[in-house]
C-alpha positions as CSV (number, residue, x, y, z in Angstrom):
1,X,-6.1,-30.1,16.4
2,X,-3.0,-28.4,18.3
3,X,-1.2,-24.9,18.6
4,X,0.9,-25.3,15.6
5,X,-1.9,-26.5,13.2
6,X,-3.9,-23.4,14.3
7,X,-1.1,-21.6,14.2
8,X,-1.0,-23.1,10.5
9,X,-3.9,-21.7,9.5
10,X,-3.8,-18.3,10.3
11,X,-1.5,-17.7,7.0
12,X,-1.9,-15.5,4.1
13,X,-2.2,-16.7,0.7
14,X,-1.8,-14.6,-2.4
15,X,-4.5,-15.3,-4.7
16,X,-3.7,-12.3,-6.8
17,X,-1.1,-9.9,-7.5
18,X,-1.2,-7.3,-10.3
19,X,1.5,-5.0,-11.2
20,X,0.0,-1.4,-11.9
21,X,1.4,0.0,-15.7
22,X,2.8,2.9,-16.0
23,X,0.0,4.8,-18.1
24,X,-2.8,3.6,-15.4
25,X,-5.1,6.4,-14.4
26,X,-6.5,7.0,-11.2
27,X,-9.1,4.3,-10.3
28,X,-11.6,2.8,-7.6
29,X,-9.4,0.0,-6.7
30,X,-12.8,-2.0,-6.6
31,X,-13.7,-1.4,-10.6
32,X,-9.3,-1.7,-11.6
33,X,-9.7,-5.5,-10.3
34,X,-13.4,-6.1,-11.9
35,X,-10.8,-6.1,-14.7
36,X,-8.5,-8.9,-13.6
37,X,-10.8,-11.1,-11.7
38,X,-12.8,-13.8,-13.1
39,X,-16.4,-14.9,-12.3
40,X,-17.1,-12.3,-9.4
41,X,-18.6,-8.9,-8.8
42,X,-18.0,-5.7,-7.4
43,X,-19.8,-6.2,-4.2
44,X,-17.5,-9.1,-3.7
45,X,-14.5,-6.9,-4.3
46,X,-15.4,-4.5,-2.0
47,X,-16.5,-7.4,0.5
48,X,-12.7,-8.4,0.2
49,X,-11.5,-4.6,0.8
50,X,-13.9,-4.4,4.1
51,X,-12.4,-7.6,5.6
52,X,-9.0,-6.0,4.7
53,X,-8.0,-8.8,2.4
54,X,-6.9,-6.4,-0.3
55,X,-3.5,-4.5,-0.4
56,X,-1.7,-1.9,-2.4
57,X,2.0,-1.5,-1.9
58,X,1.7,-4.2,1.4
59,X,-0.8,-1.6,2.9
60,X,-4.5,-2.9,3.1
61,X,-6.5,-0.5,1.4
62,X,-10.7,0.2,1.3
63,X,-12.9,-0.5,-1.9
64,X,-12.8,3.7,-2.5
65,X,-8.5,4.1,-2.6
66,X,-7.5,4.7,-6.3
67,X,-5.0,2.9,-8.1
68,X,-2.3,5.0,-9.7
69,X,0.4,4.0,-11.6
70,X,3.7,1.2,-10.4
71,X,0.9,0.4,-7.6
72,X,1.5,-3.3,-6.5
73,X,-2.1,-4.9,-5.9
74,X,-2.0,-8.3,-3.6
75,X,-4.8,-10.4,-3.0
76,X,-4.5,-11.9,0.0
77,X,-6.6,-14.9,1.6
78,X,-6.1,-16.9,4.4
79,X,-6.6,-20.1,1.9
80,X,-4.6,-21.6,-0.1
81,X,-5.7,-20.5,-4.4
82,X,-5.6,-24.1,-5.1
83,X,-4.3,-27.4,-4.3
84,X,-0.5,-27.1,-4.0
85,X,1.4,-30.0,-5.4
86,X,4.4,-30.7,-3.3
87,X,7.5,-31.6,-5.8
88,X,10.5,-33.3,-4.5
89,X,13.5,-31.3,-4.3
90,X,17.1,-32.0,-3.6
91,X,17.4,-29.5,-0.6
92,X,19.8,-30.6,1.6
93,X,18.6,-31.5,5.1
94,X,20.6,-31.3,8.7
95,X,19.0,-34.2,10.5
96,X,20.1,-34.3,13.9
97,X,18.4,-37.1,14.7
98,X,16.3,-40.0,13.1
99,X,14.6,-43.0,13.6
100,X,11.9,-45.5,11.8
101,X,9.0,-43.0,13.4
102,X,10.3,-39.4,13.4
103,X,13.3,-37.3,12.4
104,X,14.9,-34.5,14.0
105,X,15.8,-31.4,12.1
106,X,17.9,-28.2,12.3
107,X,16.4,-25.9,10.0
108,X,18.4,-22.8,8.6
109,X,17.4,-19.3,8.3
110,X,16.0,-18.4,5.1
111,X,14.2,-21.9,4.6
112,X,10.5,-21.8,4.2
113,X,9.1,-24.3,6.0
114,X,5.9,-25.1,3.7
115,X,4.4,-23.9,0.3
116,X,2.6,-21.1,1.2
117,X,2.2,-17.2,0.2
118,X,4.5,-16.6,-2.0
119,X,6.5,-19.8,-1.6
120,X,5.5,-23.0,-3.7
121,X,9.0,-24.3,-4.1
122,X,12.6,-24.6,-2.1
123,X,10.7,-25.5,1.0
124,X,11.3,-27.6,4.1
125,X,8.5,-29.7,2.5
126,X,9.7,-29.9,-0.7
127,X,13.1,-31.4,0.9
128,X,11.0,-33.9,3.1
129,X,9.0,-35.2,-0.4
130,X,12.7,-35.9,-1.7
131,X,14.5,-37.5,1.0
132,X,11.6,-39.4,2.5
133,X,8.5,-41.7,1.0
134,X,4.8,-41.1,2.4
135,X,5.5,-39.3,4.9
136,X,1.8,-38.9,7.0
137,X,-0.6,-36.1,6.6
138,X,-1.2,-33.7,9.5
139,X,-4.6,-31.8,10.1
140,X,-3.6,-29.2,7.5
141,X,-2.6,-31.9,4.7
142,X,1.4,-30.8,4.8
143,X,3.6,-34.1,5.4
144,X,5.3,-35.0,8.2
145,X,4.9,-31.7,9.9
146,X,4.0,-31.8,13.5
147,X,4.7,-28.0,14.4
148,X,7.0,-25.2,12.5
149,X,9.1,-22.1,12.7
150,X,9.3,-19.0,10.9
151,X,11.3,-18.7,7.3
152,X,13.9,-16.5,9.4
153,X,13.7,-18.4,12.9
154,X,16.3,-21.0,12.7
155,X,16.5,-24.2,15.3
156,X,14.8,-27.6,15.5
157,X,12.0,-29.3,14.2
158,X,10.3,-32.8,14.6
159,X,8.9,-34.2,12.0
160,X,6.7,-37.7,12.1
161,X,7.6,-40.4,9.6
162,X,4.2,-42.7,10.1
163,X,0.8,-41.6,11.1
164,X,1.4,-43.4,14.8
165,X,4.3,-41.0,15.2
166,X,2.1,-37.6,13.7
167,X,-0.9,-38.5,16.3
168,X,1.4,-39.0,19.4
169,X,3.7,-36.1,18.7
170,X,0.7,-33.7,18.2
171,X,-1.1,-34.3,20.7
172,X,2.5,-33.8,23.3
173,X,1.7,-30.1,21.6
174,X,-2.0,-29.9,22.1
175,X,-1.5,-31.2,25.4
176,X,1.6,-29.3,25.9
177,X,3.7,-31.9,26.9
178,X,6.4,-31.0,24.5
179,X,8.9,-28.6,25.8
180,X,10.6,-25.7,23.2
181,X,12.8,-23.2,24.2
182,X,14.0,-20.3,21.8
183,X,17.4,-17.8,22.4
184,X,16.3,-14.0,21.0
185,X,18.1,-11.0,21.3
186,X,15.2,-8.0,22.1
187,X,16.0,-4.4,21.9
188,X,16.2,-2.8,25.5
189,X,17.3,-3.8,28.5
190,X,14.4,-6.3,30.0
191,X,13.9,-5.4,33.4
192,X,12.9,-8.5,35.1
193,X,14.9,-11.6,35.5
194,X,12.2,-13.6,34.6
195,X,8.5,-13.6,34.0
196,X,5.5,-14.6,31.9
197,X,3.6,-13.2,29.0
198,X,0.5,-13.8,28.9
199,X,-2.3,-12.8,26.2
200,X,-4.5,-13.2,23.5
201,X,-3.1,-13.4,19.8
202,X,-4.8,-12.3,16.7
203,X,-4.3,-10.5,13.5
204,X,-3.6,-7.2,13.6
205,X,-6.6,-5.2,12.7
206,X,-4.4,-2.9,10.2
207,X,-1.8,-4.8,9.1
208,X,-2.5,-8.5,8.5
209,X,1.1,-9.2,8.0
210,X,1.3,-8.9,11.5
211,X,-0.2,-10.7,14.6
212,X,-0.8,-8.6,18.0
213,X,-2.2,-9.3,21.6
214,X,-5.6,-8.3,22.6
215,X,-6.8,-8.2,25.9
216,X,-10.3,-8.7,24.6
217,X,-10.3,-12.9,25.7
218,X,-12.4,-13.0,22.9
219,X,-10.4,-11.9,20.1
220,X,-7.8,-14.6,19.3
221,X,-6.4,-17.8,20.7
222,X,-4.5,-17.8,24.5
223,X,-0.8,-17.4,23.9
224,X,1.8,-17.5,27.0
225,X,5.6,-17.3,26.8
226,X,7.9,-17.8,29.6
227,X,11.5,-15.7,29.4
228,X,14.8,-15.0,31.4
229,X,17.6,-13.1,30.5
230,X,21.2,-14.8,29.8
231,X,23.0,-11.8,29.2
232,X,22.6,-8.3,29.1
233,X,24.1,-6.0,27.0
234,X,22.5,-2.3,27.8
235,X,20.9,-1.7,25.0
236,X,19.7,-5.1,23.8
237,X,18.9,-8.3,26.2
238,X,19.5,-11.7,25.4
239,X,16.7,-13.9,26.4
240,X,15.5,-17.3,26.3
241,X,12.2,-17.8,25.8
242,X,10.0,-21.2,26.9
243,X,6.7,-21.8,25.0
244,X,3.3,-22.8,26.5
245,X,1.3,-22.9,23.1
246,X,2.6,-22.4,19.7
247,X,1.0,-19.1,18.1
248,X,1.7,-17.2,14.8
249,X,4.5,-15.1,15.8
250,X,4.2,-15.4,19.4
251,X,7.6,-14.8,20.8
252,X,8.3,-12.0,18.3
253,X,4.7,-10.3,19.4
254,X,4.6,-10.9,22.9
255,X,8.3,-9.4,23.6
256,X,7.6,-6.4,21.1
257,X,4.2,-6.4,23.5
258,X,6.1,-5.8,26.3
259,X,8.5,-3.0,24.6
260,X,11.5,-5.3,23.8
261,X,10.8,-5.8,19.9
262,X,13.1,-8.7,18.4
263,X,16.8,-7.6,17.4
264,X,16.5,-7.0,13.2
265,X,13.0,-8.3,12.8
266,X,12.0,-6.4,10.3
267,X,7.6,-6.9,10.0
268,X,7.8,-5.7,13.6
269,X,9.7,-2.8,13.6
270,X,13.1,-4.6,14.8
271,X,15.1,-3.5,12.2
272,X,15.2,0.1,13.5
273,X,17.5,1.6,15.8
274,X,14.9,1.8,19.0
275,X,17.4,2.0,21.8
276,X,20.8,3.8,22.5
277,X,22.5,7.0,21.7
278,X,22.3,9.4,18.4
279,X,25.9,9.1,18.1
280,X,27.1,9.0,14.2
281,X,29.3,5.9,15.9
282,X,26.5,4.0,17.6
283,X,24.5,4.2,14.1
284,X,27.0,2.2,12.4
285,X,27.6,-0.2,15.1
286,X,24.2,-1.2,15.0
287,X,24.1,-1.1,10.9
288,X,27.1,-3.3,11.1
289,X,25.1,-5.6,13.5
290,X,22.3,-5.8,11.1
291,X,24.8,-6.8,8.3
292,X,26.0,-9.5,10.7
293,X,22.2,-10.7,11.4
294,X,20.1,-9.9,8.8
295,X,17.1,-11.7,10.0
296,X,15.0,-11.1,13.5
297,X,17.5,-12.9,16.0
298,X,15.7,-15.5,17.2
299,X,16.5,-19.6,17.4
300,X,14.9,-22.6,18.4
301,X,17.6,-23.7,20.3
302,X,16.2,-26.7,22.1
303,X,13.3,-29.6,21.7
304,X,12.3,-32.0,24.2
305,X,9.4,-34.8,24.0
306,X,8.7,-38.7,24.7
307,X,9.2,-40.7,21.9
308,X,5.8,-42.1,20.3
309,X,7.3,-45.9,20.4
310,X,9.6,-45.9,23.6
311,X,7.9,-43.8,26.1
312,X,11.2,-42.5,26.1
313,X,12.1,-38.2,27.3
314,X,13.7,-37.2,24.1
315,X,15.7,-34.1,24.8
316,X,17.6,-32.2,22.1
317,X,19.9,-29.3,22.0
318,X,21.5,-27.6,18.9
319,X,24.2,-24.5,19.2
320,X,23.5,-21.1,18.1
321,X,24.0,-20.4,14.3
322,X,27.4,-18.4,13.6
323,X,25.2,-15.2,12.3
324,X,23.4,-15.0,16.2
325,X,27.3,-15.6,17.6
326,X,28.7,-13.4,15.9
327,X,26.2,-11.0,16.6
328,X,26.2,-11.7,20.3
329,X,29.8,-11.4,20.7
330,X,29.7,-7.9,18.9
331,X,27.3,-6.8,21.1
332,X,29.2,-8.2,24.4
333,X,32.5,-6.3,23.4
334,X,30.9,-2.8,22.6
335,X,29.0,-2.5,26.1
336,X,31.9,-3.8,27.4
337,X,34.1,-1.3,25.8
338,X,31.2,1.5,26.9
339,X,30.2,0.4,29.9
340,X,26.7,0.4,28.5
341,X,24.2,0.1,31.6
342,X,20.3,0.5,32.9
343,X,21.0,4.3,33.4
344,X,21.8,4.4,29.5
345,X,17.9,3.9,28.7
């Protein structure tokens, strides 16, 4: 199995949400959802709470917090509730390249890559189904997927059109023989030219939504990012980042991990203002910047792997959406205009 299937499986799945009525009054969370779930008991329930699968308002919340009215009560397990059934849709695709074993894609911000939590339709997947016939299975039953990118990452993707192709191409990224390397803009100004990131990747103990490093090397699965800066604009650094293994998250936890959170990425903490001035000025600059990228600023911006057929060094490169250049440029005028340096931290 390689990174990106583990990385696959380390997804939430809502098995339940229930919207709480206005006239609710206060209740053990574990006796409101005896109510609303077949089949099990309230030992289970609070089994669930203890292994922090249960949240209220996106918060995970014990078996003893009490549900009070316009409470939003999720479910979440990291397994699918049932079978999905993966319906063709006519989602347009940018293939960049293709042959008769694999195709090339450049996926958009926004798209969902598979049916998953909260997303059983207008998927990547959905779009493959349509456009292409029996596509193989990987590890994890999703077709034609070799590895995959967040709903708000944007870049390139490699998907397998025969089981030859899916076997060779994973293994290049259990191996790690593949090469992927992604542009972000981080908040702060990175230091170092260069350097490497290194450390274990898990859940996070309080938020599941999130994934964190832990220097336990028993808690999670070995993670290591390689970045250097391209530019720097004071406040912010643009970076590109080279990965060794393909974890949950990984670029967007092991720069916040190092204090340079993702530019706008919002389940981090990117999406506040965390370095620069207190000026009334510099606050809307940087609103107007989220505005301009409202998603974490992060793109797969390059691919590279031999072909399963050819033996062939396949190397592919893809521009920076218009959302990440705008933002870029913005950024390059005002610490131009400011003469934003190190000193400014």
């Amino acid at each position: 199995m390689n990174d990106e299937s583990l990385e696959i499986e380390d997804e939430l799945y809502e098995h339940l949400r229930v919207d709480v009525p206005k006239g609710q009054e206060l209740l053990r969370i574990d006796k409101f959802l005896m109510h609303f779930v077949p089949n099990t008991t309230r030992n289970k329930i609070q089994q669930a709470a203890n292994n922090g699968d249960i949240y209220v308002n996106d918060v995970p919340v014990k078996s003893n917090y009490k549900v009070k009215p316009f409470d939003v009560v999720r479910v979440l397990l990291p397994h699918p509730p049932f079978e999905n059934r993966i319906d063709p849709e006519n989602i347009p695709l940018d293939i960049v390249y293709e042959d008769d074993s694999l195709l090339v894609i450049n996926k958009p911000a926004g798209l969902v890559v598979h049916p998953g939590h909260g997303n059983y339709t207008g998927t990547l997947v959905n779009a493959l189904a349509y456009h292409f016939q029996n596509l193989p299975l990987n590890s994890s039953e999703r077709p034609g997927l070799v590895h995959r990118i967040d709903k708000n990452t944007s870049g390139l993707l490699v998907i397998a059109k025969t089981d030859a192709a899916m076997a060779h191409l994973a293994r290049q990224f259990e191996f790690k023989t593949s090469e992927r390397e992604y542009v972000a803009m981080v908040w702060g100004n990175v230091k170092e030219d260069q350097g490497t990131i290194e450390g274990n990747i898990a859940r996070h103990v309080k938020d599941r939504m999130q994934m964190a490093v832990f220097a336990d090397p028993n808690i999670g699965k070995p993670a290591v990012t390689h970045y250097k800066v391209l530019e720097r604009f004071g406040y912010v650094t643009l970076v590109s980042c080279i990965l060794e293994t393909g974890r949950t998250h990984q670029i967007r936890v092991h720069m916040k991990h190092i204090g340079h959170t993702l530019f706008n990425d919002e389940r981090y903490g990117g999406n506040l203002i965390l370095k620069g001035t207190t000026f009334a000025k510099y606050k809307q600059f940087v609103e107007n910047c989220f505005k301009i990228m409202p998603r974490q600023a992060l793109h797969a911006k390059t691919l590279s792997f031999t072909h399963p057929l050819s033996g062939e060094m396949m190397r592919f490169d893809t521009e920076l959406p218009d959302d990440m250049k705008a933002l870029i440029e913005k950024w390059r005028t005002y610490a131009n205009s400011n003469a934003v340096g190190e000193d400014d931290e």
